[in-house]
N, C-alpha and C positions, 0 to 999 in steps of 0.2 A: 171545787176549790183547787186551784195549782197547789202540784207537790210544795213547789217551792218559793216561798214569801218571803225570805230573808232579802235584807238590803245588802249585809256582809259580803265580802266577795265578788260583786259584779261589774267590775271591771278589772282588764288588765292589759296591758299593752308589753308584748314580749318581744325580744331581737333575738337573732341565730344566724351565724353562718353556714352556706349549703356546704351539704361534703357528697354529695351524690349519691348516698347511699340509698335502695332502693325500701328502705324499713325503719326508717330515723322516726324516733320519740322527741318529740318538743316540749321540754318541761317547763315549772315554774311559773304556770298560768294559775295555779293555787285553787281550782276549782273547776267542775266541767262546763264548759262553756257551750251555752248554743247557737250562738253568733260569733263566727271565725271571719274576719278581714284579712286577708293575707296579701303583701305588697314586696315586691323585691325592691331593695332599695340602691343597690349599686351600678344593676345594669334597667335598661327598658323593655319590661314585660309588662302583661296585663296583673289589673287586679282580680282578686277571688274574692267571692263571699259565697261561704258553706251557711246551712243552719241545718239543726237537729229537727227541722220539722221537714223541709224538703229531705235530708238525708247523707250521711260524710261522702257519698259518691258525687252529688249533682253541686255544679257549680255556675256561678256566675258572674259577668265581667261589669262592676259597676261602669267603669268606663266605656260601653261600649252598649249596643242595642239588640245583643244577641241574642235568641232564648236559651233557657238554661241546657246545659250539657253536661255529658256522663263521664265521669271516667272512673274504673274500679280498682287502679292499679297502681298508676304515678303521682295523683296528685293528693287530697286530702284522703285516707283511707279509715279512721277512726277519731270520735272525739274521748277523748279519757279523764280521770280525775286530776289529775294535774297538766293537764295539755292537749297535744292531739299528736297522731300519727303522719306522716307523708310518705309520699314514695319519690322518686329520681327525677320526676318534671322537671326540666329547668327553669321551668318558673316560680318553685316554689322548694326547690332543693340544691337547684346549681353547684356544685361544686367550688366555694373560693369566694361565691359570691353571698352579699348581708341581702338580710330579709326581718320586714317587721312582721308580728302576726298582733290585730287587736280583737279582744277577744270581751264579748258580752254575755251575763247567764239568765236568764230568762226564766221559766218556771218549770226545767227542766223536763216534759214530755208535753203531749199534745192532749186539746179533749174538743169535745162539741159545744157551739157558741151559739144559739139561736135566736142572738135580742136584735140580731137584724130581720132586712127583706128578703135577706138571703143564707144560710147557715155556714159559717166559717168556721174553720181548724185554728185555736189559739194554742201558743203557750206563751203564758203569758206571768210574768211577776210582779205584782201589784205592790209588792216593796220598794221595788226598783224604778217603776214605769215605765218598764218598758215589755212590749210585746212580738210576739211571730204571727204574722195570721191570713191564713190560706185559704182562698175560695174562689168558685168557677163560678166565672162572668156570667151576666146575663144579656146582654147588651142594653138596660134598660135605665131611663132617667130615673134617678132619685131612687138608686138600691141605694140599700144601706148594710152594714159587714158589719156585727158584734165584733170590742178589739179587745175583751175578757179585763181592761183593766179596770180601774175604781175612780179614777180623772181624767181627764178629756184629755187628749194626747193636742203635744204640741207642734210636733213634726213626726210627717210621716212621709216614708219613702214608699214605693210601689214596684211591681214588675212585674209586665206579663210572661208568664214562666213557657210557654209552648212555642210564640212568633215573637221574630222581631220589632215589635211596631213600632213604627217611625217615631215615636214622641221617647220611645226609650224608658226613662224612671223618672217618672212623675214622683214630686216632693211639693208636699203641702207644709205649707207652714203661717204659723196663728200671725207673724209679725207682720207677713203681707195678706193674710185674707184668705177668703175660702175663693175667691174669682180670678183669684192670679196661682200660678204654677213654678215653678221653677224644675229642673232638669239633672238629676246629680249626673248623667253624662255628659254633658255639656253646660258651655261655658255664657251659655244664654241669660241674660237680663231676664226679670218676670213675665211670664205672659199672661196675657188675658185671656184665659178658659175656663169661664166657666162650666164648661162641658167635663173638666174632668173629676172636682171637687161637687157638682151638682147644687154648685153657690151656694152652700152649704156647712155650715163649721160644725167639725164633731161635736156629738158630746161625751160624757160621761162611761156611755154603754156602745154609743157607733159611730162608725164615721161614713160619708157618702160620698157615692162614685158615680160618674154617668156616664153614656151611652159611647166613651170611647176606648180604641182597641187599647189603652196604651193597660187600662187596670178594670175594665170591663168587657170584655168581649165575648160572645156568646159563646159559651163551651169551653172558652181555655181556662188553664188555674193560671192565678194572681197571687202572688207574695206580695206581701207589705211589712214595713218595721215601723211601729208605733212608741212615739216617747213622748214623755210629758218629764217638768223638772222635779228632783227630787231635793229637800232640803241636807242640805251637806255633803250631798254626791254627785250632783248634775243638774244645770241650768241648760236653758233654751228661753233664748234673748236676743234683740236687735241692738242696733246702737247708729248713730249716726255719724260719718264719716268727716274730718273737720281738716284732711290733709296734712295734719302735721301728728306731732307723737300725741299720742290718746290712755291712757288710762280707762279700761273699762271695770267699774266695779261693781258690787252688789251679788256677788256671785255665792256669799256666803263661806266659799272654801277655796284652797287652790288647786287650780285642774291639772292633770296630768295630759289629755287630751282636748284637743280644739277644732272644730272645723266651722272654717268661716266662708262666708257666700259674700259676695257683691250683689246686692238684688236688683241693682236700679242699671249696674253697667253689664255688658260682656265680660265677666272676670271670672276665673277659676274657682272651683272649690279645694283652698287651700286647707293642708293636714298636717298637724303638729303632735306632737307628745314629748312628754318629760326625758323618757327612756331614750328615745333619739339623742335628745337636747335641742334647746328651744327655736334655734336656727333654723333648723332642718326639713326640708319643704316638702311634702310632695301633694300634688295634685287628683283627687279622687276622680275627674273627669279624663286624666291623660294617663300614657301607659309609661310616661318617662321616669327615669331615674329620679331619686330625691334630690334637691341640689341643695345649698349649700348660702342662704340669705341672709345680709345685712340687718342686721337688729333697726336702723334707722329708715328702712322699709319694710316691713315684714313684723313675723312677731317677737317683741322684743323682750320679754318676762311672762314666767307664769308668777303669778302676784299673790298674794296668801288672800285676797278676797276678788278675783278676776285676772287678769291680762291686760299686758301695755302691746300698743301696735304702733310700728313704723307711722309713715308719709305713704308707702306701698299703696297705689288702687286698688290692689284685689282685697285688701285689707281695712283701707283709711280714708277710701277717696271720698271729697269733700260735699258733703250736702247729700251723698247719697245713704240709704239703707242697707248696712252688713246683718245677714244674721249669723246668729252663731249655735253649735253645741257643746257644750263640755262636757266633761268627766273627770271625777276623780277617782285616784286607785284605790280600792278601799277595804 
């Protein structure tokens, strides 16, 4: 059983300004988190994402197709009960310059998962639905990886943690299918892989991977982030894009964060929260500063039961498939 079952507490999206210092505390996360998003938002740096199961040293650039990398000094150095630690990187302390960190809690440590074809490291929160879950590829069709939660997750991201492989971070999600893919580094429309979901939709206890480098490769470890929606704290849903202002509801609560995909076009994955304010753009595929969007394109309300969107394509464009993820702060 995960230490930690509690729904309370798992999420929070925090802002700060860098001051350079090489030992800075970031407070006000209300909880210890084991998934850290860290984003600078005034100048153009890469993004981070820490978790407590890979470790506050190893890092990685959602934006990009790097494998994970070290650092023990400058950039995330501890996670703690109300935050986490940094040192002087300037990507993630700048001096002068804003920085968002969002932050997820998970089931706070790791254990052994064996309801797959292959045994994977979760930790996992079955309050929350959401998961961390770590295992070395095998190169083979139709493995399948225990993701420790109690419902079939509904978006999942991936990474192969050792090489860069060219497809980058595969993201499965229920709204298009187990045979189409989508990319959180890139700005790519769906593809047709069945090679990397192993045409295959989770369930309950696993989910399935096949015979590519991008989250099966023989010998390397694989990170994945598994969610499914929770009532009153998080949805994962699509909606169809109608080009003009849109009202999306049914979401149960209002989100404090959003990220929304284009599935059908080339369009970014675009990233909002409350704490920002709801204008406020930035893009999980690119290493650009936040900028600064028209509520009449873009997103224009968090809504007390979902979000209104612009005319915006990456957002609204017409006739195609957005999906989306929320959260609320909670």
């Amino acid at each position: 059983v995960p230490s930690n079952t509690t729904l309370a507490n798992s999420f929070k999206a925090v802002t700060y300004t860098g001051n350079g210092n090489a030992n800075r505390t970031i407070t006000g996360v209300g909880f210890n988190a084991d998934l850290i998003w860290i984003k600078a938002r005034s100048t153009s740096e890469q993004h981070y994402i820490y978790d407590k199961t890979r470790g506050p040293f190893n890092y990685l650039h959602p934006n990009l197709t790097s494998a994970e990398a070290t650092d023990t000094s400058t950039r995330l150095k501890e996670f703690n009960d109300d935050g986490f630690k940094i040192g002087n990187e300037l990507a993630v302390n700048q001096s002068g310059e804003t920085f968002v960190a969002w932050c997820w809690k998970a089931g706070n440590t790791w254990q052994s998962n064996i309801n797959g074809t292959t045994e994977s490291i979760v930790n996992a929160n079955t309050a929350n639905g959401f998961s961390i879950v770590k295992w070395v590829g095998t190169a083979n069709s139709q493995t399948t990886v225990g993701h420790g939660l109690n419902s079939t997750p509904e978006l999942i991201i991936s990474k192969n943690l050792d090489t860069a492989a060219s497809d980058g971070w595969p993201v499965y999600s229920s709204a298009i299918g187990n045979d189409h893919t989508l990319f959180l580094n890139s700005t790519s429309a769906k593809s047709s892989t069945g090679g990397t979901w192993g045409s295959t939709s989770p369930t309950s206890t696993v989910f399935t991977v096949q015979d590519n480098a991008s989250n099966n490769q023989s010998g390397n470890e694989i990170i994945a982030y598994c969610f499914h929606s929770v009532s009153g704290y998080s949805k994962i849903g699509s909606y169809t894009g109608n080009g003009s202002t849109q009202s999306i509801t049914g979401l149960g609560f209002q989100p404090d964060w959003i990220i929304i995909k284009n599935a059908d076009s080339a369009r970014g994955w675009q990233m909002f929260d409350s704490v920002r304010g709801v204008n406020k753009l930035i893009f999980a595929n690119d290493s650009s500063a936040e900028s600064s969007e028209s509520a009449g394109t873009s997103l224009s309300s968090f809504d007390s039961d979902g979000f209104t969107v612009g005319s915006g394509n990456g957002v609204n464009e017409s006739g195609d498939t957005l999906i989306y993820m929320a959260f609320k702060m909670n």
